[in-house]
DOBALUM-116184 format. One line per 4 residues: number of its first residue (from 1); for each residue x, y, z of C-alpha. Coordinates in nm, 2 decimals. Last residue first. Example, Ala and Ser with C-alpha at 12.3 -4.5 7.8 and 13.67 -1.06 7.14 Angstrom:
% residues 2
2 = 1.37/-0.11/0.71; 1.23/-0.45/0.78;
//
This chain:
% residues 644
644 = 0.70/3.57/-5.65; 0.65/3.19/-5.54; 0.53/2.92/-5.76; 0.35/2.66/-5.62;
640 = 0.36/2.26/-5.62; 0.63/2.17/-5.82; 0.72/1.78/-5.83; 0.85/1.52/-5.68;
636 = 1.10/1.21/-5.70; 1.34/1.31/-5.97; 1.70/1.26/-5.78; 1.55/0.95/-5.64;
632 = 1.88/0.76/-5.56; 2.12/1.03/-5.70; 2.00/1.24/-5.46; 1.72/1.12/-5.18;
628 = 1.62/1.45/-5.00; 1.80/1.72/-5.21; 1.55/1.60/-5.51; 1.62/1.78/-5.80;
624 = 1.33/1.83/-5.99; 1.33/2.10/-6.28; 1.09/2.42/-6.21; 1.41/2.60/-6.09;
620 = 1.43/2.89/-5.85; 1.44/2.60/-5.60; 1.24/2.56/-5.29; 1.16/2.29/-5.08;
616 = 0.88/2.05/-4.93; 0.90/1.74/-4.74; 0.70/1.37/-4.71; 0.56/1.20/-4.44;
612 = 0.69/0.84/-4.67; 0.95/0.76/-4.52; 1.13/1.07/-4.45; 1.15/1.20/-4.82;
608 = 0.84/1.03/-5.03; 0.58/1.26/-5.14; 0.84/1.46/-5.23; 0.71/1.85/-5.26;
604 = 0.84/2.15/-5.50; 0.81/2.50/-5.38; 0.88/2.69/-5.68; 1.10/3.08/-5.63;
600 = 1.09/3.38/-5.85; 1.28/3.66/-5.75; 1.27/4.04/-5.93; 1.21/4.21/-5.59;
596 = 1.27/4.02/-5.30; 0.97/3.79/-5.18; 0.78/3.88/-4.86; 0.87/3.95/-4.51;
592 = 0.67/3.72/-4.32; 0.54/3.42/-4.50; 0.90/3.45/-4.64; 1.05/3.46/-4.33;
588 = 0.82/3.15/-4.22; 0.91/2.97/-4.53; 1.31/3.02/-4.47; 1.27/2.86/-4.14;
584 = 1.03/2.58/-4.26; 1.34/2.51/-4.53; 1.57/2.51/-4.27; 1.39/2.23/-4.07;
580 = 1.40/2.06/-4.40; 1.78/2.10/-4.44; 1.83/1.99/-4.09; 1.65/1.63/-4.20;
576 = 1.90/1.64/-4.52; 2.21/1.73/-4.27; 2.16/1.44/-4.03; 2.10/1.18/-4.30;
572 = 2.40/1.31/-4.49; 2.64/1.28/-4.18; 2.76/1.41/-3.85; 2.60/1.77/-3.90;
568 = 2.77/2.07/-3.75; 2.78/2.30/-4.10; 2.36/2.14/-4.13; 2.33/2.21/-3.76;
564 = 2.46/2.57/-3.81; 2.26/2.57/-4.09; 1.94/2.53/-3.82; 2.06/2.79/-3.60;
560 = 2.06/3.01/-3.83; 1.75/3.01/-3.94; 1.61/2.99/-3.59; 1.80/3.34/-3.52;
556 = 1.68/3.48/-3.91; 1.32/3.37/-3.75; 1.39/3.57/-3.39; 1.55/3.85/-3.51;
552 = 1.34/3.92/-3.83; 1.04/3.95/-3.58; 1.23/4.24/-3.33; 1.34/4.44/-3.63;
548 = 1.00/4.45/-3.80; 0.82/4.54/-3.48; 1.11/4.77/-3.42; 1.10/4.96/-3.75;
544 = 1.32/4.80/-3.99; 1.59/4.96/-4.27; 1.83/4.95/-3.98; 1.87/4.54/-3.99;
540 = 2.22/4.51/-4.23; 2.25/4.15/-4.30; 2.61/4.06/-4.18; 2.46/3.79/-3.98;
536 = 2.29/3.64/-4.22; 2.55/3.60/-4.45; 2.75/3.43/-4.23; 2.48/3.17/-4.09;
532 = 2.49/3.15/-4.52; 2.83/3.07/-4.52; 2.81/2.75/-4.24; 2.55/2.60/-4.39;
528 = 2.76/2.65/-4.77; 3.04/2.45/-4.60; 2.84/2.20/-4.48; 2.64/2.12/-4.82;
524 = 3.02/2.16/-4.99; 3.15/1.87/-4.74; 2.80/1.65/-4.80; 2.79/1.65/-5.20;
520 = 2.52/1.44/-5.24; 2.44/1.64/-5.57; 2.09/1.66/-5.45; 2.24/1.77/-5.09;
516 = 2.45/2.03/-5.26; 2.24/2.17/-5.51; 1.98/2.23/-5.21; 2.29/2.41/-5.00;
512 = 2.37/2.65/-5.25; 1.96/2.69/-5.30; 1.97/2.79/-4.93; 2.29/3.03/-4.99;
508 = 2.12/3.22/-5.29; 1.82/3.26/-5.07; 2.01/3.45/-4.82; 2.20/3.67/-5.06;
504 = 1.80/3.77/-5.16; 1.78/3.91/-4.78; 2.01/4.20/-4.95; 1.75/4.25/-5.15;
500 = 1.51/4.28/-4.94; 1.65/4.53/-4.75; 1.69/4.76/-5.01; 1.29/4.70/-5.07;
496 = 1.18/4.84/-4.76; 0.90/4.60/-4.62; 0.53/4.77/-4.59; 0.33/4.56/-4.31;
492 = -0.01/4.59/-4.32; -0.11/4.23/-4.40; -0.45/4.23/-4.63; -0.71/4.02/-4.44;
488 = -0.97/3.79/-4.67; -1.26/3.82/-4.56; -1.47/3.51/-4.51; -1.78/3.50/-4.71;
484 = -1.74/3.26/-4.97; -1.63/3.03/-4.69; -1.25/2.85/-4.70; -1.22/2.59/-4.92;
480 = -1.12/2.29/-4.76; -1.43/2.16/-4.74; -1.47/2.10/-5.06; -1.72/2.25/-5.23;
476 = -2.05/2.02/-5.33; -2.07/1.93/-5.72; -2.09/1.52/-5.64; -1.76/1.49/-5.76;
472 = -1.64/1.78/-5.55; -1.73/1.59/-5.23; -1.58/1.30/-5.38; -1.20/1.51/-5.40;
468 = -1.27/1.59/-4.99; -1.34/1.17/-4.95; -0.98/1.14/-5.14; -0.81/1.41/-4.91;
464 = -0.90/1.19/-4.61; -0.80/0.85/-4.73; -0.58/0.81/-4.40; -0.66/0.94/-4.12;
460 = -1.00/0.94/-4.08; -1.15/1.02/-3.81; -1.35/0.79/-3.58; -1.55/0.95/-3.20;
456 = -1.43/0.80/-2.90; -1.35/1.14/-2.71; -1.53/1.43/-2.87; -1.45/1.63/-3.15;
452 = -1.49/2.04/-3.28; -1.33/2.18/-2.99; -0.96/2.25/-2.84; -0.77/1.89/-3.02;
448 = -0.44/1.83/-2.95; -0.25/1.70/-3.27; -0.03/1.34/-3.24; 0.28/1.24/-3.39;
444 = 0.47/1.43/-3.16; 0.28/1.67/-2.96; 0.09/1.93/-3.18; -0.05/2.24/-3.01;
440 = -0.42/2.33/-3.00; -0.64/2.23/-3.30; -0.97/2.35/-3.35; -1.23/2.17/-3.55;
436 = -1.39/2.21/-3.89; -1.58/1.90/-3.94; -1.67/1.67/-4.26; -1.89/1.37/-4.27;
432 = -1.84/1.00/-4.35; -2.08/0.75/-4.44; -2.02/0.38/-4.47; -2.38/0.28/-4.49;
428 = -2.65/-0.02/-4.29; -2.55/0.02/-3.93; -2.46/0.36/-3.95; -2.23/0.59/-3.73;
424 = -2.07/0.85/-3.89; -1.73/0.84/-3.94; -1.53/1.19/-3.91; -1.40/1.37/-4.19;
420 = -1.14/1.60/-4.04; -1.06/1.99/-4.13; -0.84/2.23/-4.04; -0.89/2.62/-4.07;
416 = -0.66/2.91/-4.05; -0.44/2.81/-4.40; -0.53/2.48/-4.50; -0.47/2.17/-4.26;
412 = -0.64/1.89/-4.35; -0.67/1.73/-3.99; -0.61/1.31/-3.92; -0.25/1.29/-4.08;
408 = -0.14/1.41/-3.73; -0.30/1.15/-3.52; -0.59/1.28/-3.26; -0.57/1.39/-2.93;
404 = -0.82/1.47/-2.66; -0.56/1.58/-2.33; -0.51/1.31/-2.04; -0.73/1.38/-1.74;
400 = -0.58/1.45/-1.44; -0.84/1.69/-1.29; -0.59/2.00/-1.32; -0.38/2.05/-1.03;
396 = -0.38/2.41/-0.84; -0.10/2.55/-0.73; 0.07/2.30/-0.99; 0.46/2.32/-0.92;
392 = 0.77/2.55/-1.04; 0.58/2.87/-0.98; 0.82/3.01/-0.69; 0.51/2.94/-0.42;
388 = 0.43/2.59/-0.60; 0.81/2.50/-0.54; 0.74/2.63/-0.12; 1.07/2.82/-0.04;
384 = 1.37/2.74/0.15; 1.51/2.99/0.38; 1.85/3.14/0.29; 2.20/3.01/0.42;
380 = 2.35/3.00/0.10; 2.49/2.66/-0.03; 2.34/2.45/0.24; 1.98/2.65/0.18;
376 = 1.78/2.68/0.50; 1.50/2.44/0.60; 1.17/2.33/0.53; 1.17/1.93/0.42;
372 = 1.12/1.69/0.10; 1.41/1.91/-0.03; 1.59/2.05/-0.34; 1.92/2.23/-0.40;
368 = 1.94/2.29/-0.77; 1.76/2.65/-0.75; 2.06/2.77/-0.55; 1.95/3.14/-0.51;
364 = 1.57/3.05/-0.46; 1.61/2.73/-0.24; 1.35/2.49/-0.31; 1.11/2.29/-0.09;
360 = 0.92/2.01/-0.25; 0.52/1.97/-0.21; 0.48/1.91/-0.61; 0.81/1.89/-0.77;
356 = 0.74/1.52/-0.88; 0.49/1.64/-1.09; 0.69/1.87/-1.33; 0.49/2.17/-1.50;
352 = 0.28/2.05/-1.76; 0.31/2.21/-2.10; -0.03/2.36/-2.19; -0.31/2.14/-2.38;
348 = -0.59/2.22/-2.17; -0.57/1.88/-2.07; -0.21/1.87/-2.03; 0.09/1.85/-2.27;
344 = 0.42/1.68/-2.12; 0.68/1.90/-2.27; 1.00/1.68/-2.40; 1.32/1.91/-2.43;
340 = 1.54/1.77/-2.63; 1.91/1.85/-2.68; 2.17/1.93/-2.90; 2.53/2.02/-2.77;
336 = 2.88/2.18/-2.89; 3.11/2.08/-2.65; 3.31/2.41/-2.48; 3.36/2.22/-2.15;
332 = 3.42/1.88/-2.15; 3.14/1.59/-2.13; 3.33/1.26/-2.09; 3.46/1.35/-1.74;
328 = 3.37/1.02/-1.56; 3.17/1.11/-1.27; 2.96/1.41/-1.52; 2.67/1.47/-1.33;
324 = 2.49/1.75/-1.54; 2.30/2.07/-1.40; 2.11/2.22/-1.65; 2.08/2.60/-1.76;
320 = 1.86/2.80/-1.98; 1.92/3.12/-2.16; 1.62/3.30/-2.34; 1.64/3.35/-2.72;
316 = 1.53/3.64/-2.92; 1.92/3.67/-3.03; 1.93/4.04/-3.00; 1.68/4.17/-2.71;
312 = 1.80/3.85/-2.53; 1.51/3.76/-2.29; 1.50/3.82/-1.94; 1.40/3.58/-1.66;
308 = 1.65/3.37/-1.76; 1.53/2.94/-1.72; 1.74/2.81/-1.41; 1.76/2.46/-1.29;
304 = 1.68/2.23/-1.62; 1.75/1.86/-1.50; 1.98/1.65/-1.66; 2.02/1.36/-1.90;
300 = 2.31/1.25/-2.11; 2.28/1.01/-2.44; 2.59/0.83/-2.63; 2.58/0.77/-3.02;
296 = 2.85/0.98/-3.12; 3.05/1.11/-2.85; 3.31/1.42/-3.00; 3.06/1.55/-3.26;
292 = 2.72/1.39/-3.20; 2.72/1.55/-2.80; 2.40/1.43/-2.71; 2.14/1.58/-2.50;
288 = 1.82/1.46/-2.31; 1.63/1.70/-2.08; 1.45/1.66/-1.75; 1.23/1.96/-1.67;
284 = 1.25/2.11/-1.31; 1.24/2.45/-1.45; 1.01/2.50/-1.69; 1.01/2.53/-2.11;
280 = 0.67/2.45/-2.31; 0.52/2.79/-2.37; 0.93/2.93/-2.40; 0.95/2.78/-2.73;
276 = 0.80/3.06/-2.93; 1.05/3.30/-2.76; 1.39/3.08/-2.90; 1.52/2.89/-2.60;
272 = 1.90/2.90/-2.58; 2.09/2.63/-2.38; 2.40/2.60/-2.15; 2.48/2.26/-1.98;
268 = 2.64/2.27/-1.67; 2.91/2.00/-1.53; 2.92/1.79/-1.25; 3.27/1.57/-1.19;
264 = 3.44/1.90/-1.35; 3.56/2.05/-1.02; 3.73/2.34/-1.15; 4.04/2.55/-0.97;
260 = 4.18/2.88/-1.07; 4.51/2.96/-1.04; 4.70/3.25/-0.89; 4.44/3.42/-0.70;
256 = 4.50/3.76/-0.51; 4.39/3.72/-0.11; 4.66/3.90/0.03; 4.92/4.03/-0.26;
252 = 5.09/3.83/-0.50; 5.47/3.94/-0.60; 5.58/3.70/-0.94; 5.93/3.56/-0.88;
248 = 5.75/3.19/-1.03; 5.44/3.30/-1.28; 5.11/3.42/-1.22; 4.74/3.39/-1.32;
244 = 4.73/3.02/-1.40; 4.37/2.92/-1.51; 4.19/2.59/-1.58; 4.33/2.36/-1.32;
240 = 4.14/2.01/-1.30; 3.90/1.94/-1.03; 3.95/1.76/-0.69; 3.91/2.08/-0.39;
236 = 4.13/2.33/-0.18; 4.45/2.29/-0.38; 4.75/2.33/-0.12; 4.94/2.66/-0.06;
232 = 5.30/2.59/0.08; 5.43/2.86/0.28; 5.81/2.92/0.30; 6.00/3.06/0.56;
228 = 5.90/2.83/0.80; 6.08/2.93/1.18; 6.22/2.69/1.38; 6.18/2.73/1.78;
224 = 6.16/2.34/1.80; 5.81/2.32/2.03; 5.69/2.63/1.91; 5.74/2.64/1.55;
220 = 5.58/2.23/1.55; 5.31/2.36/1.75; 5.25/2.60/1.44; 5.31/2.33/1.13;
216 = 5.05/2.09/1.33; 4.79/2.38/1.38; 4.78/2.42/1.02; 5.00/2.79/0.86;
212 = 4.73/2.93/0.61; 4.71/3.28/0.70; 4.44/3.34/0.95; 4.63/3.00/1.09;
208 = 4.93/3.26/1.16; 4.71/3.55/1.23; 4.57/3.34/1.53; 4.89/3.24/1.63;
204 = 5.03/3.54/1.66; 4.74/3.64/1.90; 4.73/3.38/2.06; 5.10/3.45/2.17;
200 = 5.04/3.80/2.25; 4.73/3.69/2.47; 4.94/3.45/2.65; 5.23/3.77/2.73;
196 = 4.92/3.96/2.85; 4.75/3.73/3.08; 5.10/3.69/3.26; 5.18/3.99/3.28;
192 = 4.83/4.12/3.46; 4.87/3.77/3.69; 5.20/3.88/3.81; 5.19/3.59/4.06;
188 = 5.50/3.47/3.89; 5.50/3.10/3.82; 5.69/3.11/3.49; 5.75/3.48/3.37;
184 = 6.07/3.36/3.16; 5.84/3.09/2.94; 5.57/3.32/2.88; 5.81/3.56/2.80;
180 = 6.00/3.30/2.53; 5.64/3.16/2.43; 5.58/3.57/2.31; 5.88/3.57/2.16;
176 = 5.85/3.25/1.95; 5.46/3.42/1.84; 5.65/3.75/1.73; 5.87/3.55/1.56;
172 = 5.64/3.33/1.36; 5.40/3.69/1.31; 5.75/3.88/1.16; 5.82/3.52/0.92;
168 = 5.48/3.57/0.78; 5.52/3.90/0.73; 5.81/3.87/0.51; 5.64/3.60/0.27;
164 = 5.82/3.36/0.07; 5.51/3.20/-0.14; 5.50/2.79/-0.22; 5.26/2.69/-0.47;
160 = 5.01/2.41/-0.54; 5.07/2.17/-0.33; 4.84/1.88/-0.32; 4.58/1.90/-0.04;
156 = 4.21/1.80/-0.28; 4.35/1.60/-0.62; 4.49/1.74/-0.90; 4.47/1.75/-1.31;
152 = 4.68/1.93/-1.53; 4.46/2.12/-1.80; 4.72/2.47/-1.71; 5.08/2.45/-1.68;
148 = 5.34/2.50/-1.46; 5.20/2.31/-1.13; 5.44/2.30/-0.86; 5.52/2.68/-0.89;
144 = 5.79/2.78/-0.66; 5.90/3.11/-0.45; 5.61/3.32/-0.55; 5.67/3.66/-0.33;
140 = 5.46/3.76/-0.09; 5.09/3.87/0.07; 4.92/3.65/0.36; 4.58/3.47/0.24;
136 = 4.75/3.29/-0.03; 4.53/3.21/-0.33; 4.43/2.90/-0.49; 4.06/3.03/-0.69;
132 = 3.75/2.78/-0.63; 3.51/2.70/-0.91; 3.24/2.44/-0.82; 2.94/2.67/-0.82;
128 = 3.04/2.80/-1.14; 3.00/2.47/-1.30; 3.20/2.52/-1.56; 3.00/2.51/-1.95;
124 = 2.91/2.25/-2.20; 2.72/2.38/-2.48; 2.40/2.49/-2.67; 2.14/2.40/-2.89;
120 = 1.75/2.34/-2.82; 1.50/2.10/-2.95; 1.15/2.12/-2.82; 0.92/1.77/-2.81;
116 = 0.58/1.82/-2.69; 0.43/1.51/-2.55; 0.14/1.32/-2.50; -0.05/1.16/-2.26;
112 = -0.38/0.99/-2.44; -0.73/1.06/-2.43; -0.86/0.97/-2.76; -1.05/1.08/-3.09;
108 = -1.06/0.75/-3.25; -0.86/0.59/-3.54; -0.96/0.53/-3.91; -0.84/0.39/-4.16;
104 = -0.99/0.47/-4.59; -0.69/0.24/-4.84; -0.86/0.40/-5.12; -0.93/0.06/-5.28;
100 = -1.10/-0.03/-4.95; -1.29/0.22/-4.91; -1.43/0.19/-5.26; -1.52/-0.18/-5.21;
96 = -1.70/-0.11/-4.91; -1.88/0.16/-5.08; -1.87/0.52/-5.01; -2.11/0.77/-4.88;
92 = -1.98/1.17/-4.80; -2.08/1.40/-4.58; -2.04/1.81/-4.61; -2.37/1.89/-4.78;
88 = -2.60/1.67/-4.55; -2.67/1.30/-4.73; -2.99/1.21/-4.89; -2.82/0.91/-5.10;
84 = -2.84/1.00/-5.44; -2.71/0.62/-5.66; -2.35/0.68/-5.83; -2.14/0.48/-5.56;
80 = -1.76/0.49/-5.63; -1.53/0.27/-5.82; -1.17/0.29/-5.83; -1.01/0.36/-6.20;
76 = -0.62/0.19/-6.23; -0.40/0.50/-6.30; -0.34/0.55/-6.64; -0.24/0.93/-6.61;
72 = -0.53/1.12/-6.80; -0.76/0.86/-6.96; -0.75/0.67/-6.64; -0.70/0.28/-6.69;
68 = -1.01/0.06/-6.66; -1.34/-0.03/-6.49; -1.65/0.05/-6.65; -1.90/0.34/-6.66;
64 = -1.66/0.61/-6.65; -1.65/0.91/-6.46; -1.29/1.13/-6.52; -1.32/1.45/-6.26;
60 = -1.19/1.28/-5.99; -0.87/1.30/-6.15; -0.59/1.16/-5.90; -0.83/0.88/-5.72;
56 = -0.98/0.83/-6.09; -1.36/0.74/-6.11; -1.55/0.45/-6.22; -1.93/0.46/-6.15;
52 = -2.14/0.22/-5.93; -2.52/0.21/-5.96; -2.56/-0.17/-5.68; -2.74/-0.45/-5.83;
48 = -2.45/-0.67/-5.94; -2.25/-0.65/-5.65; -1.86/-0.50/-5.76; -1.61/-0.78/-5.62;
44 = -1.29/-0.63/-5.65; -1.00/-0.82/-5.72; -0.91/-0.64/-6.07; -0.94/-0.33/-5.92;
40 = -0.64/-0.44/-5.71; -0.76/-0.53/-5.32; -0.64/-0.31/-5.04; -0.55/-0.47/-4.75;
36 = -0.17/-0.56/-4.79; -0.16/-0.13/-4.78; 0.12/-0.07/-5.07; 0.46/0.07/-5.01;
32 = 0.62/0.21/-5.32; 0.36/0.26/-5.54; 0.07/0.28/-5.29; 0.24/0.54/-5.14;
28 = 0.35/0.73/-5.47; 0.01/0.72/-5.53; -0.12/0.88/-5.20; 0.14/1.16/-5.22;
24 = 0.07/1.27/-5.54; -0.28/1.25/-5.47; -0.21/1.44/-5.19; -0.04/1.70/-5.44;
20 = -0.34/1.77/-5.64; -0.54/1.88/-5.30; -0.31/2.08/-5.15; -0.26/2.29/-5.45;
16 = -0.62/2.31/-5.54; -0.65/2.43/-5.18; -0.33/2.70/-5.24; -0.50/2.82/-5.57;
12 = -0.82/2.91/-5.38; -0.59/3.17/-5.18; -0.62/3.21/-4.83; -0.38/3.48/-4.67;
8 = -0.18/3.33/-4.37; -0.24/3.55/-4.06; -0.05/3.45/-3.72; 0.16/3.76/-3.70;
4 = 0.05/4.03/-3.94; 0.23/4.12/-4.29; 0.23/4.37/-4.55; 0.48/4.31/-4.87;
//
């Protein structure tokens, strides 16, 4: 199999494809969920005068004089206008009758703000910037632990440890002798002696507070002449204690830590980018989270402070980080994590970098410390930066328009090319012509558009595979064929066949998982999720060159990460929309790398999984078992291509 990225062979078999199942999709709409506008045949009021034929929304070839059932499937005919307009090749005239019977809306080509949503996984992580380690700065012998285990929580000045230290006794009596000198010398006008028996003493008490020993504890040494043999080191911040490194009789020398210290009441939350996410990811970005596992239901925000300048050569993922306030300490470190990312898209239809950076001041080693004014950097000492001079603000702002959008069920999308049928506008006919546009990103529920539309202009988004099916009716192509004369482009890529084969174990997983789900079986659904990540990882990569190498990386990483949320997912809901994200996953590598020898696969569709958007997946079965709905539409759907 030859591949290259961001070429999709076009087949005319794919178009007839897309075609047939729309009609799917549009009955089982009107079947389950019908438009309160659209009349029955029956109600239709047909004017006498006007050359109308009967047609079939699923068989557009069937053309009957009179109303009635569809030879082929018994659908209720629709009727069409039979009179020849003088139309252009790619418009289309129907009656108000026939628009309403196919349910035709529109909705305008508008400036809106939209966003691009990016889901990322990752956990809960120590703020490293609010680890301390409990150390004694004088070396000695542990003489008492006062906290013996680690998770025990403590407040800033409780004892941590007390430490018998030889030379701390030497400096306490090297500082007694010097007051006893100072003492005998009195009044003397020996002003050389003098000067040296005070230096001694500020010396010894300079290594003395060097050491940990307060001012209180050394005026109390040299008013009473008592010397403390045992230091007590006292926990320098709130937190909770996450490391012991010692034990009581254990020897510690200067400076060596014996616990470690974390301040949990802000927390960081690590994330992984895959590389055709990092378009929409900047720092400044506020993200959502949950933690489904351990705190169902509840939402956390934060604000992404560091995005890795390098990217993982194995995972194809970039790190990010967020700082978290965390007052209560609900989020714990090691909690598994999903979160959104929401990109606001700009004119151009790029990811906006955030507004409310514009003019700050940022330091470049503490990215989270941000300020209205020039200064230094509180944590370390470095000028603040301009955020537009470290790229995390416009330089230069676009003119604030809103990018052209138009809903995603506006385009037929088919291979390269998508297509709307825009309204044309006529006083007198309801006429509606095709357009190849170009499409930029999608946002959401909406599709940027590049060229092809302007702002104001009706599309049709829904009845827009039914106008394409009149076009045939009148003997014009469809306009989702690509041209006679486009090329089609052979992929180049030749994939060794060994490692294929082993992808094939991949597969078997995925239709593990699609049993599963149709047999509602949740347990064995997670279970399989969390084999296949298994299987994937064990998938020897040396048969590819680095091109090869580098592309498997990245999809088998998404793939993975997507069972993982199917092994991680709170319930059947949660696993079935996984499922479909996996099944994209496993289409991409397929779109890729090719079939393994031998393996025949069907994409089947339900028109009705995710109320009513509908969802594809694969089986090496042409029987329909539905891993969308189970038992309660275990038939709902049909095969749409056959894969080999």
């Amino acid at each position: 199999m030859k591949y290259i990225p961001g070429k999709t062979p076009k087949k005319w078999r794919i178009a007839v494809a897309v075609i047939v199942l729309a009609g799917v999709v549009y009955f089982g709409r009107q079947l389950f969920a019908p438009h309160p506008s659209i009349a029955a045949p029956e109600d239709v009021e047909v004017a006498e005068d006007a050359d109308i034929v009967w047609t079939c929304s699923m068989h557009p070839e069937v053309r009957e004089p009179e109303p009635g059932p569809c030879p082929l499937c018994e659908m209720a005919l629709i009727p069409v206008e039979a009179d020849g307009l003088d139309l252009e090749e790619n418009q289309v005239a129907v009656s108000e009758e026939a628009r309403a019977l196919a349910g035709i809306q529109v909705a305008p080509a508008e400036r809106r703000e939209v966003e691009r949503r990016v889901r990322l996984y990752g956990e809960v992580d120590y703020d490293e910037t609010r680890m301390k380690g409990v150390s004694s700065d004088v070396s000695g012998r542990i003489d008492r632990l006062n906290i013996a285990f680690t998770g025990s929580r403590i407040r800033k000045g409780d004892p941590m440890f007390q430490l018998y230290s030889p030379r701390l006794i030497s400096a306490q009596e090297e500082l007694l002798q010097a007051m006893r000198t100072l003492e005998a010398i009195g009044d003397t006008e020996n002003v050389r002696r003098l000067d040296s028996a005070r230096s001694n003493a500020e010396g010894a008490r300079e290594r003395l507070r060097w050491w940990g020993v307060t001012d209180e504890q050394i005026e109390h040494i040299e008013e009473t002449g008592e010397i403390i043999d045992r230091l007590t080191i006292k926990s320098p911040l709130d937190g909770v204690v996450v490391e012991r490194r010692k034990d009581r009789g254990d020897y510690v020398a200067e400076g060596e830590p014996v616990y470690r210290v974390a301040d949990l009441s802000r927390v960081w939350v690590r994330l992984e980018a895959y590389e055709s996410d990092l378009p929409w990811v900047h720092y400044g970005q506020e993200i959502t989270f949950t933690a489904d596992n351990a705190l169902p239901g509840e939402e956390f925000r934060g604000r992404i402070v560091f995005v890795d300048p390098v990217l993982d050569r194995g995972r194809r993922t970039v790190r990010l980080r967020a700082n978290v306030p965390n007052p209560d300490g609900r989020l714990r470190p090691g909690m598994f994590l999903r979160g959104v990312l929401r990109a606001r898209l700009t004119a151009a239809g790029r990811a906006a970098k955030p507004a409310d950076l514009a003019g700050k001041w940022i330091s470049p080693l503490y990215p989270e410390n941000i300020s209205d004014e020039p200064g230094t950097c509180p944590d370390s000492g470095v000028d603040l930066v301009r955020a537009e001079d470290l790229g995390y603000a416009e330089t230069e702002p676009e003119n604030g328009e809103d990018p052209l959008v138009i809903p995603r069920s506006a385009p037929l999308i088919t291979g390269q090319r998508a297509i709307v049928y825009v309204k044309v506008p006529d006083d007198e006919l309801i006429i509606y012509e095709g357009r190849e546009i170009t499409l930029g990103p999608r946002a959401g529920d909406y599709y940027h558009v590049r060229d092809g539309l302007e702002e104001g202009e009706l599309v049709v988004v829904r009845g827009n595979f039914k106008l394409d099916s009149e076009l045939q009716l009148d003997g014009r192509p469809s306009m989702m064929s690509p041209p006679e004369e486009e090329d089609v482009i052979e992929p180049v890529w030749e994939i060794d066949e060994g490692f294929l084969e082993e992808f094939e174990t991949v597969i078997s997983g995925y239709l593990d998982i699609a049993d599963a789900l149709a047999d509602d079986d949740f347990e064995r659904a997670q279970n399989h999720g969390e084999k296949t990540v298994e299987i994937i990882e064990e998938i020897d990569t040396d048969p590819l060159d680095e091109m090869q190498r580098s592309a498997w990386e990245e999809s088998a990483g998404r793939l993975g990460h997507m069972l993982h949320h199917i092994h991680h997912a709170g319930d059947m809901e949660e696993a079935r929309t996984a499922f479909e994200e996996v099944t994209l996953a496993l289409e991409n590598i397929f779109d890729q790398f090719g079939m393994p020898p031998g393996v025949t696969l069907y994409r089947l569709h339900c028109p009705m999984a995710f109320g009513g958007e509908g969802a594809d997946w694969f089986s090496d079965s042409e029987e329909v078992l539905n891993p969308y709905f189970g038992e309660s539409m275990l038939e709902c759907g049909g095969v749409v291509e056959k894969l080999q």
